[in-house]
N, C-alpha and C positions, 0 to 999 in steps of 0.2 A: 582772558585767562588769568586767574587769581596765581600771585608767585608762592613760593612758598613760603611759610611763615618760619617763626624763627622757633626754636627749643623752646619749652618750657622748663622752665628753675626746675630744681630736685627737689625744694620743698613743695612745690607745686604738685610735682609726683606723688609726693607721700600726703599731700592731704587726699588728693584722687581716690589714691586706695585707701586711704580710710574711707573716707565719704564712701566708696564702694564696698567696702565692709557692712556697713553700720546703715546705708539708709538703699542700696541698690536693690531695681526690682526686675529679675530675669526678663527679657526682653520687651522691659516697660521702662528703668528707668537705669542709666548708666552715668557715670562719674569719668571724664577722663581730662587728663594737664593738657593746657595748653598756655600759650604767654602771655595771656590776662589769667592764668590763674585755672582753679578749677571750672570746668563746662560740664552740664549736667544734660547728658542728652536723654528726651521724651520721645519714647512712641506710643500712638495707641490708635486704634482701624482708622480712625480721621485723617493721621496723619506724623508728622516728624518734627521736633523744632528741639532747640540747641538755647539750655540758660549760661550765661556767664554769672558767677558769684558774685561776682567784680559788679558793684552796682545794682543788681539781681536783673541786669537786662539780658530781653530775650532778642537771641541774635538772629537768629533762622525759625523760618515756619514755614510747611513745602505742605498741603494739605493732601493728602493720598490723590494719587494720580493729576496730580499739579505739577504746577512751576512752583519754585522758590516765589513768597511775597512781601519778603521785609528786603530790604537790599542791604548790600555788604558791600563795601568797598575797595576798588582792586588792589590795595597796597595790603600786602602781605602781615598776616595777624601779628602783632608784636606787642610788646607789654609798651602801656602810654608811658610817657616823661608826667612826674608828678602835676596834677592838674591839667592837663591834655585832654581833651573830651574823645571819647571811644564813638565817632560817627556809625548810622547803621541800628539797622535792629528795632528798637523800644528803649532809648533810655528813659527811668525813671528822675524825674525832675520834683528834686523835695530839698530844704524848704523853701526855697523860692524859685520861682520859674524865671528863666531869662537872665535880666541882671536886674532884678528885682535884690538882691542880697547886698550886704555892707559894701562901703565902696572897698576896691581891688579884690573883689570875693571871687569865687570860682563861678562861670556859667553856669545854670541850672540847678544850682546846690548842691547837698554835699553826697546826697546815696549817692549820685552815680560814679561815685571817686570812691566808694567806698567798700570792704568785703562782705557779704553778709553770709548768713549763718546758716544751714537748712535745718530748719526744723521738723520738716518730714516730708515722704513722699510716699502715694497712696497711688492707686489705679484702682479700676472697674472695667467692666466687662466695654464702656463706652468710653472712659474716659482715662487720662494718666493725669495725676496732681502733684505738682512741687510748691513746700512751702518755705521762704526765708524769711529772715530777722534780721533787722539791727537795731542793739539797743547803744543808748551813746552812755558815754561813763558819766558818773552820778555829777558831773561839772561843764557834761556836755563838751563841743568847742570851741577854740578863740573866735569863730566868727558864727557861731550859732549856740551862745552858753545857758544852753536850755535841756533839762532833759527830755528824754521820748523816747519811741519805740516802735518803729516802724513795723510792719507786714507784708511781702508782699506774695500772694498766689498768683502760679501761672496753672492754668487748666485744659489739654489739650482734648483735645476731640472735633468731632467736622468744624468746629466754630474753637478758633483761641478766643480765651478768655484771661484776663486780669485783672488782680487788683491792689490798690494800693490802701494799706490802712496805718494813720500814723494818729498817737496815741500822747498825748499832755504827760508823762511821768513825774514831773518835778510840782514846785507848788505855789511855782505862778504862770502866769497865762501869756502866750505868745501867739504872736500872730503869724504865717505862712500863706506861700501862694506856692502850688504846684503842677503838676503835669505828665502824662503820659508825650511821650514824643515817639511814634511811630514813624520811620522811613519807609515808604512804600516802594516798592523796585516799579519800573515804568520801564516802556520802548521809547519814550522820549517826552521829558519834562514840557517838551512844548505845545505836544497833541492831546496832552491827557485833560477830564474835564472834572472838576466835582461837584456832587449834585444836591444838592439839601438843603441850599441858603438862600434861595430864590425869597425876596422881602426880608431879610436880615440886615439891619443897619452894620457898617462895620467901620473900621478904624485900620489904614495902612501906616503901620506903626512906626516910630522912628526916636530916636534920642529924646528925650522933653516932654512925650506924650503922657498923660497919664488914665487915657483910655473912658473917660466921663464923657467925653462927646462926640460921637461917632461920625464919620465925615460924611458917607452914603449909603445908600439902600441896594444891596445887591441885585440885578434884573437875570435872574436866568441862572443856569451853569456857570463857575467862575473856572476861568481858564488860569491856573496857577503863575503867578511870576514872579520874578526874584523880589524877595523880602517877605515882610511878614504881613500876612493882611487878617486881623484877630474880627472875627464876626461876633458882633457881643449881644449874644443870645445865647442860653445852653439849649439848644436843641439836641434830641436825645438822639439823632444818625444821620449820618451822611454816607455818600459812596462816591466811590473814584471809579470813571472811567477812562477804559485803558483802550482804544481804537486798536492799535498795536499789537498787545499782546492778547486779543480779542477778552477781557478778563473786565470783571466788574469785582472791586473791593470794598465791603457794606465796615462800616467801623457803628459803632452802637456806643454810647457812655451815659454817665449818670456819676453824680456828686461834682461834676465839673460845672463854671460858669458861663464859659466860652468856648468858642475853637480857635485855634491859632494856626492860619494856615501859611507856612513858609516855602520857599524853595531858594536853594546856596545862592549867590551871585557869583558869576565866573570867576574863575580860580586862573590868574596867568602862566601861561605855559611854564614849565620847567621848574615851578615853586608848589606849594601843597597848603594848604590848611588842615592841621591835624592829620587825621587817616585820610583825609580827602584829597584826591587828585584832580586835576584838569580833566581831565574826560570824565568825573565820575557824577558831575553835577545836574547833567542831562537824563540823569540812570533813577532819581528819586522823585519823590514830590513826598512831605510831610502834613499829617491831618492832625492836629493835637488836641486832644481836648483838656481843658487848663482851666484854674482858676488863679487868674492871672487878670491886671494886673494888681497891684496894692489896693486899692478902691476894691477888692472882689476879695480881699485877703480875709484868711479864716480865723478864727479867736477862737483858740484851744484852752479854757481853762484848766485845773488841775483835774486829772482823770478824764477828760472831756474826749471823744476822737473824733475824726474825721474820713472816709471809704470814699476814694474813687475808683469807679470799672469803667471797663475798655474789652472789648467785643469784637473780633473780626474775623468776616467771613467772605468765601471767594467762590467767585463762580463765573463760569464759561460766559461773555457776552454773545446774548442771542442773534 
């Protein structure tokens, strides 16, 4: 059982009910505080799911007559200590994946530490759409002094859908590597299987590696285990099964180079990593699709962009 979370700020409130003013759509798209900030909750006949601003990650997706299939963490929602990574969900990882970034930089780069902006939201009779933005000030920052201008849409209906679009502003050319990171909720990180790599060379990654030569050829279903094991092929889907929760999880991408598949390593009793706890390590399994690592980095000249999607869909195992 999830504890309760903490209050959210008062300015937090007051942007809710604006954003609820200015972009809410009667029982399609709602604005409400919580202690990361504005959450934008979507519905539409597919289904339910919850954006945080913070980042523009999507926290919750429960697909009409489902279970919950992004995990959450059971430590109760609270605003992060600056640079703290928000486990769970979808974070968005731009511009560099990992610790791909300057040295003492933040994890995963800077969106998912950061507000963005809603640029709109839309539904149809199938679908509900949220769109956000960040654009960096015209000097960028101290550890990414580049302009740009990110995008990112969440698309709900029987199938979530994502995407990330970031965009060269300034008027020289930099290079980036990034990532959708989806946490997948599981019955137990150690039963569950993922399927779509079968002959994919891959690389179990570690400090010094820089991903040019990949160690072995995967045989079969890869049974997830702690750490990161990046299969360097962009293959366009994979799927998690889940014995368990008898549930099959299809992920689909496109503009990525790889995938990066991780799961936590134990967390010692009585201590935490970020939102994460000791019991909670067992609850996920992550499928990333990434262009990652530096060898695979993108070259944005001025005006130039780059779109990666992420797709996923669930259904009952037969």
């Amino acid at each position: 059982m999830h504890e309760q979370a903490t209050a959210p700020a008062p300015d937090t409130v007051r942007q809710s009910t604006e954003l609820s003013r200015h972009a809410a759509i009667p029982d399609r798209v709602a604005f409400l505080p919580s202690p990361l900030g504005p959450l934008a909750r979507l519905s539409a006949p597919g289904g339910t799911a919850t954006v945080a601003l913070l980042g523009a990650q999507t926290l919750s997706w429960r697909p009409s007559g489902g279970e919950e299939v992004l995990f959450r963490p059971s430590a109760p929602l609270s605003a992060p200590a600056t640079g703290e990574e928000i486990h769970g969900g979808i974070p968005v990882c731009w511009p560099w994946f990992g610790r791909m970034g300057p040295p003492d930089s933040l994890p995963h780069g800077l969106a998912r530490y950061l507000p963005f902006a809603v640029d709109s939201a839309s539904a149809t009779a199938e679908r509900t759409e949220l769109r956000l933005s960040l654009a960096s000030p015209p000097e960028g920052f101290p550890a990414f002094p580049h302009p740009f201008r990110l995008e990112v849409r969440v698309s709900l209906g029987a199938v979530l859908k994502l995407s990330l679009r970031a965009a060269n502003a300034g008027r020289e050319a930099f290079a980036v590597t990034a990532g959708f990171h989806p946490y997948l909720r599981v019955s137990d990180a150690d039963s569950v299987l993922l399927d779509g790599f079968d002959g994919a060379p891959y690389l179990d990654w570690h400090p010094g590696a820089d991903g040019r030569e990949p160690q072995a050829v995967q045989s079969g279903p890869y049974r997830p285990e702690p750490g990161s094991r990046v299969f360097a092929v962009p293959r366009a889907s994979c799927r998690l099964l889940d014995p368990g929760l008898r549930r099959v999880v299809y992920l689909e991408a496109r503009g990525h180079s790889r995938w990066c598949v991780w799961r936590s390593s134990p967390i010692p009793e009585g201590t935490s990593r970020g939102n994460l706890r000791p019991g909670d390590v067992r609850a996920f399994a992550c499928a990333e699709p990434v262009v990652f690592p530096r060898c695979d980095a993108i070259l944005l000249r001025p005006g130039e962009s780059h779109t990666m999607h992420l797709a996923l869909r669930a259904e009952a195992m037969p």
